[in-house]
N, C-alpha and C positions, 0 to 999 in steps of 0.2 A: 501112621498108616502109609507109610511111604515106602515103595519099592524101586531098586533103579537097576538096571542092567549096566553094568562099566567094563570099561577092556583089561583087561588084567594088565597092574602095575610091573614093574620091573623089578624084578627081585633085589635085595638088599644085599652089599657084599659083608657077610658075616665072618670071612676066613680070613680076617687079617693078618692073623700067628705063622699062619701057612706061608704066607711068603715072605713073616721077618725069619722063620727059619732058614727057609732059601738064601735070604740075602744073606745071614752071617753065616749059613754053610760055603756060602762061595766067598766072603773074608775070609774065611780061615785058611782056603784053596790057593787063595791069591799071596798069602804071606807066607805056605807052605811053599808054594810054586818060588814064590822070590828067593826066599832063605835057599833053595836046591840051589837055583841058580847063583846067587852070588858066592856061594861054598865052590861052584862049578870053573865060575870067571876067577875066585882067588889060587886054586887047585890044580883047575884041569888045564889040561891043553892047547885047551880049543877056547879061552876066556872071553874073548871079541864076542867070537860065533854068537855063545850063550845070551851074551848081554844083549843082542839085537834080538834073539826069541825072548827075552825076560818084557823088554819094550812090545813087541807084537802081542803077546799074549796079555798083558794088560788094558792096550787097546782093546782088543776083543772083549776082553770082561766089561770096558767101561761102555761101549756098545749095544753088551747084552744085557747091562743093569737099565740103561736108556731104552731099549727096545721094551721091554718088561715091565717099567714104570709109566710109559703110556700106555701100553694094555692093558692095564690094571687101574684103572686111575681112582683117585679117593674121593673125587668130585660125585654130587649129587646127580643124578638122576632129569634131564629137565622136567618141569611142570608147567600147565598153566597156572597165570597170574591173573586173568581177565575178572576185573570185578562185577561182583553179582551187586542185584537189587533187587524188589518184589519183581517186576515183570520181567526181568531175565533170567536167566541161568548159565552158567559156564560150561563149557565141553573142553575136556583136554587138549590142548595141542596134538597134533600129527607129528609120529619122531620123524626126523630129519633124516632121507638114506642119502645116500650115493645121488649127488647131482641134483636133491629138492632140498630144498627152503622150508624148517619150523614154522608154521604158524597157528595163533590162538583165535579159536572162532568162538561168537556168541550166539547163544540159540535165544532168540525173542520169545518170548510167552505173552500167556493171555491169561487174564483169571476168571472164571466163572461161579457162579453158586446155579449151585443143579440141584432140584429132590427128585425123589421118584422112590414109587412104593414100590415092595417086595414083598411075598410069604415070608411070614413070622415061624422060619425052623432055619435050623442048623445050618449053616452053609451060606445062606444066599448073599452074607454081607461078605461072607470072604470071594463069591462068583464078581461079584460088585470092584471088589478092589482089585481081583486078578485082570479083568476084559481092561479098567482103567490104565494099570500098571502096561500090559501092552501096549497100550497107546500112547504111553512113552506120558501119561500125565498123574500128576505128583498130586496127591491128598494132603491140605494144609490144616483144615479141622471137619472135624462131622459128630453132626447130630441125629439123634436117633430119639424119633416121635409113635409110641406105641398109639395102633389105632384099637377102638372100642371092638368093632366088627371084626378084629384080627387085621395079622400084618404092620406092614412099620413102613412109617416115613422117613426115609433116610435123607440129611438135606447135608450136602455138600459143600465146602470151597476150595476152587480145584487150579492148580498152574496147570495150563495145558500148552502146547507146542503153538506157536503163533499159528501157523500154516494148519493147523487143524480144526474144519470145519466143525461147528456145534451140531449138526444135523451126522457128520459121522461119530460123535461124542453120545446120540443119545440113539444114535444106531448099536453101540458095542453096548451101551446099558442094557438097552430092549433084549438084545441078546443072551446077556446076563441073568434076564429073569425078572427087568426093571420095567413098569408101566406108569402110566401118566407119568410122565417125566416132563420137567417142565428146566428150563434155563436162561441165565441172563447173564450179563456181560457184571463182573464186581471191582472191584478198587482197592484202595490200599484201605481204605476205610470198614473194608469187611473183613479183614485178619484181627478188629481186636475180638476177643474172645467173648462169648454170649451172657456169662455171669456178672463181668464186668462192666459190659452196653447195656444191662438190663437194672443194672445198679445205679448206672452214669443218667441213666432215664427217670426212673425212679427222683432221686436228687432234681432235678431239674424240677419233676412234677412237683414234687414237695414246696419248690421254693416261689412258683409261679402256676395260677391256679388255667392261667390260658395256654400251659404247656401239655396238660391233660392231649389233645389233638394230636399234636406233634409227635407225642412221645407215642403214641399207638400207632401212629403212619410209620414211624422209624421200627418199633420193635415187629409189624406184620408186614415191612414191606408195601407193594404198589399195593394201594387199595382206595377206598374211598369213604371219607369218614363224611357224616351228617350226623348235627345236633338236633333234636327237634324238641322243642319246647313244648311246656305241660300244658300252655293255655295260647291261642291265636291273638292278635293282637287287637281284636273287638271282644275277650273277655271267655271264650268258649273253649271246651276239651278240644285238645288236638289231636286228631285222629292219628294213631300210631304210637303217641306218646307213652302210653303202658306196657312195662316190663319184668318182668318177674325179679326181686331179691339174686337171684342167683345165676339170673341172664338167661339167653339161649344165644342155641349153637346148632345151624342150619345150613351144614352144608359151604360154600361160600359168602355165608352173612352169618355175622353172630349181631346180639343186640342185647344190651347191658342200660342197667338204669344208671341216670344221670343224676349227681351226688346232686345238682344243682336245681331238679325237677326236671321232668321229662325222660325222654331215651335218646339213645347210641347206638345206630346202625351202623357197622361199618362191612362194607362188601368187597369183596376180592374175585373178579371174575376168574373162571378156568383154574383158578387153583383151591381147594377147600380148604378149611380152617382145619387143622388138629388140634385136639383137646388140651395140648401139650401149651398153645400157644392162645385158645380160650383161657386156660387158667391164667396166662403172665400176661391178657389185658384187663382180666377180671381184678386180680391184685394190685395192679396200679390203679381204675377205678378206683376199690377198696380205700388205698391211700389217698384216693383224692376227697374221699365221704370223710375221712376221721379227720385231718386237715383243717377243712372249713376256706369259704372263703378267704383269697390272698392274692396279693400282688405285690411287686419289689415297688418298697418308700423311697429309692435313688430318687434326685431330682438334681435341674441345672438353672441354672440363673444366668438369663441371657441379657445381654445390652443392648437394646435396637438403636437402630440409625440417631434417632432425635435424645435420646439419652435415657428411653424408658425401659424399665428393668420388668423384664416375665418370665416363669419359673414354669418349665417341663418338665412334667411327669405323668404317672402312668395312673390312669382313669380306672374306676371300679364302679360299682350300684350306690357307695355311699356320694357320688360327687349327681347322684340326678336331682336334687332340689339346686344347684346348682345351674345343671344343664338346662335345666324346663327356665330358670330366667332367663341365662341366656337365648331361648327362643322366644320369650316375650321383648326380649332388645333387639331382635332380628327383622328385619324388615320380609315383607312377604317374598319380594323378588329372591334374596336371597335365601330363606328357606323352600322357594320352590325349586332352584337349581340345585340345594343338597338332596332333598327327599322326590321330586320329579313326581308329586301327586301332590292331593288338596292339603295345604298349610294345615288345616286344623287337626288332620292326624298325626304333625311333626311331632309330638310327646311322647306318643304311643311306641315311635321307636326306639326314643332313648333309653328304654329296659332292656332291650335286647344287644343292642348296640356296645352298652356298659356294660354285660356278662362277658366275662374272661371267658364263657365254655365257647363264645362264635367270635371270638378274636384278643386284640387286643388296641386298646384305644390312649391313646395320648391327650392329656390337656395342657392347656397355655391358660396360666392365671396371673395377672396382674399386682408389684405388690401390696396391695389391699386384699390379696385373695380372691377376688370378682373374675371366675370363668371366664375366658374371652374368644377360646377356641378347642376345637376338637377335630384330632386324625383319629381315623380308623382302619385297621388293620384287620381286613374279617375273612376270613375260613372258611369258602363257599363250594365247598366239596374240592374239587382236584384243583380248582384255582381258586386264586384271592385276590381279593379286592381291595382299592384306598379312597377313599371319601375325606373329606375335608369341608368344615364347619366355619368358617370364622366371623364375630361378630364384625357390623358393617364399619363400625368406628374406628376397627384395627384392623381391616383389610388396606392391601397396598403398602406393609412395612418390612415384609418378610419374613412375617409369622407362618406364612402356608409353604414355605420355600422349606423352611425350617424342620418342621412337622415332617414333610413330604418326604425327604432327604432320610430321617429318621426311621418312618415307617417301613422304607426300602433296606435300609440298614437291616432291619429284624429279619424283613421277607428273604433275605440272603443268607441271613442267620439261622431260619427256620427252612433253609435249603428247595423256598420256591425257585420255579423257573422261570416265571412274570407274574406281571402285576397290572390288572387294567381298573379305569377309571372310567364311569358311569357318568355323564354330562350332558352339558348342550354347546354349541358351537359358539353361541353368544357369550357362553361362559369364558370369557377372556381369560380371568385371571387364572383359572384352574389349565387351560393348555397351554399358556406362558408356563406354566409350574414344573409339568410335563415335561416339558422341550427344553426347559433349565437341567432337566438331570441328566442330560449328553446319553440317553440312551436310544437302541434302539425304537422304533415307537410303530405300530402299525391304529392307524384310523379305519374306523368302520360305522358305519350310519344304518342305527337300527331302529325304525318308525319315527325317524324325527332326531334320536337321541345318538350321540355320540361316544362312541366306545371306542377309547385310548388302552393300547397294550403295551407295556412295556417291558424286553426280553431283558431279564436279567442275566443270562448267561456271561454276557460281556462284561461287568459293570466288577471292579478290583477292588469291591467292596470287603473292607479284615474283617472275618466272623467275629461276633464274642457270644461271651454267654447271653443268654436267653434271660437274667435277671436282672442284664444292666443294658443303661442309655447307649447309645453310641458314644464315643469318644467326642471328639473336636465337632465343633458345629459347624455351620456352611457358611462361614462370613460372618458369624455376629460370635462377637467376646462371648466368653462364660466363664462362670465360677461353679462347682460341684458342690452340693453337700451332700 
C-alpha cells in the first residue's frame, strides 16, 4: 500500500551499435584517406605537401574520436548511496550542474500507528491511502476491523516525514472521510506483523500462567487490566466477579471470565474495543482455561556469604502450606511491615499473592526444602508492585538483595516503566534494598507509610524470556538446574 512520487531517472544508453558503426565507418575513412595519400607522396608531385595533410588530417580524426568518447560516456548514471533504516528514508542526490556540488540527503521519519473509522463502501480505503500518499507518508501494514453497526476500523502503521505534525496527519484523514481517529508514536517493535505477535503471545501464555496479563496489555495496547477475585478475602462473593462463558463487550471495557475464578476487566479509555480484537483476547483466555494451572520449574542454587546454599524459584498456590509456616516463624514486627495491618490476617493473603493471575512471586528455600522467603511481583492495574517477605533468621544475608534484583529483571521484561514499594521508614532493610539497585528512586509519605518508586527506564537491564530466571545473580555464586 505504498505510493511514492520520484523525479524521473535518466534514461539508459541503449544505442551502443550506433556508434561502434560510426567508429569503424570513420576506420575505414582513415585508411582510405591514408592509402590515397601515400599512392600520392609515392606518384605525384607534390609528395612532402601530401604527407603533411595525411599527418593533419589524422590528427583531426584522433581529436574527433576524443571529443566523441567523452560525450558519450559508458559510465553509469550517479546515484544515491545513503543507507536506510526503519526511521529513515533515502532521497536521491541533486545532479551536479555547472559550478554545484552532488550531494546525498536523508529525510528523517517518524513511525505512527493511527486507526480511524470509515463507511464500509467502495472507495473510502482508497481516499485513505490517496490524502496519505500526498503527505509524502508510506503505509508499512494495515488492518482492517469490520464493525457490527457497519463500517470498519482501519488501523494503521505509517513512516511519515519527521517535520510532519500528527495533528496535520489526522487532519488530511478527517478529510478523507476518516473519524475518531486516534494516534501514537510506534517503534521498530510494531513492524513485526499481527499473526506472528499474536502467535509469539500465545506461546508465552501457554508456558507461564502469570503471562495471561501481559499478553492482553500487549495484544490491545494502552489499557488497563484488573483481576477480580470470586471471593473477598473474609470469605464473601465479590461484587463484580460474574461473567458470562462468552464475555462482554462494552464499548471501551470488555470483561471475560477468569479460567482461574472470578473476572477480567480490562478498559481502554477513548478508543473502543472492536470485535476483531474481543475475539483475539477471548481465545487466548480460552487457552489459558484448557491449560490449567502452570508456572516455569527453572530454579538456581545460590551460595551465601557463610557457606549456606538456597534455591530460587517461582512460587505458585501448591507452596502456601509452606508459606502459612513460614508466618508462624515470623515474628510480629516483621509481618506488620510486610502486610502494614493486623498480623492475624497475614494468611489470608497468601492465596492471592500465590496466584499467577495478580503477579508473580518468587521463593527462597533452604536445602531442606523449608520456605524462608518471598518476592512479589503484582500487577496493580497500570503499575506494579514489589513486596518482600523474609523470614527473621535469614534476614541480613542478601537474600532480599537477591530477590529484589530479580523481580526488577521480570518487571523490565514484562516492559513496565517503574516499580514501587509499599513500607515504613523504620523498615531499614527494605530502603537499603532500594538504594542497592542504583536507580532512579522518588519517596513519598502517605499517612505514615512510605512509597518508594523506582523509574526503570534507566536501568540496562537484557530482557529474556518470561519463562526464565535472570541470568547471573547480584554477588552470590550459583549453579542452575
Amino acid at each position: 500500500m505504498t505510493e511514492r512520487t520520484t523525479a524521473p531517472a535518466q534514461r539508459p544508453h541503449r544505442h551502443h551499435w550506433r556508434r561502434d558503426v560510426v567508429e569503424l565507418a570513420a576506420l575505414f575513412c582513415a585508411v582510405a584517406v591514408a592509402d590515397g595519400i601515400a599512392n600520392l607522396v609515392v606518384h605525384g608531385p607534390r609528395g612532402p605537401v601530401m604527407l603533411v595533410a595525411s599527418a593533419v588530417a589524422l590528427l583531426v580524426t584522433a581529436a574527433f574520436h576524443t571529443w566523441w568518447a567523452r560525450r558519450h560516456s559508458h559510465a553509469p548514471p550517479p546515484t544515491s548511496t545513503a543507507p536506510t533504516d526503519p526511521g529513515a528514508a533515502p532521497v536521491p542526490g541533486a545532479a551536479a550542474g555547472p559550478g554545484t556540488e552532488a550531494a546525498d540527503t536523508v529525510l528523517t521519519t517518524t513511525l505512527w500507528r493511527m486507526r480511524t473509522t470509515v463507511r464500509d463502501e467502495p472507495g473510502s480505503l482508497a481516499a485513505l491511502c490517496t490524502a496519505l500518499a500526498r503527505s509524502g507518508v508510506d503505509i508499512l501494514t494495515l488492518q482492517t476491523h469490520p464493525l457490527p453497526e457497519g463500517g470498519t476500523v482501519d488501523e494503521f502503521l505509517l513512516r511519515a516525514p519527521q517535520q510532519l505534525p500528527s495533528a496535520d496527519l489526522t487532519r488530511a484523514i478527517a478529510g478523507a472521510g476518516g473519524h475518531s481517529t486516534w494516534i501514537e508514536r510506534a517503534d521498530a517493535h510494531d513492524l513485526v506483523d499481527t499473526p506472528t505477535r499474536v502467535l509469539g503471545l500465545a506461546t508465552r501464555t501457554a508456558l507461564d500462567a502469570a503471562e495471561l496479563p501481559l499478553a492482553l496489555r500487549q495484544l490491545l495496547g494502552r489499557c488497563t487490566i484488573h483481576s477480580i477475585p470470586a471471593t473477598t478475602l473474609s470469605g464473601r462473593p465479590n461484587a463484580g466477579a460474574d461473567a458470562p462463558v462468552e464475555g462482554v463487550l462494552e464499548s471501551t471495557v470488555m470483561k471475560l471470565r477468569d479460567p482461574s475464578g472470578g473476572a477480567i476487566t480490562i478498559e481502554r479509555p477513548y478508543l473502543p474495543f472492536t470485535p476483531t480484537e474481543f475475539a483475539r483476547a477471548r481465545a487466548l483466555v480460552e487457552l489459558d482455561a484448557r491449560l490449567g494451572p502452570r508456572v516455569p520449574r527453572s530454579q538456581d542454587v545460590l551460595t551465601l556469604p557463610e557457606g549456606n546454599e538456597i534455591t530460587v524459584r517461582r512460587a505458585d498456590g501448591s507452596d502456601l502450606p509452606a508459606a502459612r509456616a513460614m508466618h508462624d516463624r515470623c515474628s510480629e514486627r516483621t509481618l506488620s511491615l510486610r502486610y502494614h495491618g493486623p498480623v492475624a490476617d497475614a494468611d489470608r493473603y497468601l492465596g492471592h499473592l500465590l496466584s499467577p493471575r495478580f503477579g508473580r512471586t518468587l521463593a527462597a528455600t533452604t536445602a531442606s526444602g523449608k520456605l524462608v522467603a518471598l518476592g512479589h511481583l503484582l500487577w496493580d492495574g497500570d503499575e506494579t508492585e514489589v513486596a518482600l517477605l523474609i523470614e527473621d533468621d535469614w534476614q541480613r544475608r542478601g537474600i532480599g538483595t537477591e530477590l529484589l534484583g530479580r523481580l526488577l529483571a521480570m518487571a523490565v521484561e514484562a516492559g513496565c516503566d517503574s516499580v514501587y514499594a509499599v513500607t515504613q521508614a523504620s523498615n531499614t532493610g527494605m530502603v537499603a534494598a532500594m538504594r542497592g539497585l542504583g536507580l532512579p528512586l522518588d519517596y513519598q509519605i502517605e499517612e505514615g507509610t512510605l512509597v518508594i518508586t523506582a523509574r526503570l527506564d534507566a536501568t540496562p537491564v537484557i530482557s529474556r524470556l518470561p519463562y526464565e530466571l535472570p541470568g547471573e545473580s547480584r554477588g552470590l555464586p550459583r549453579t542452575q538446574h
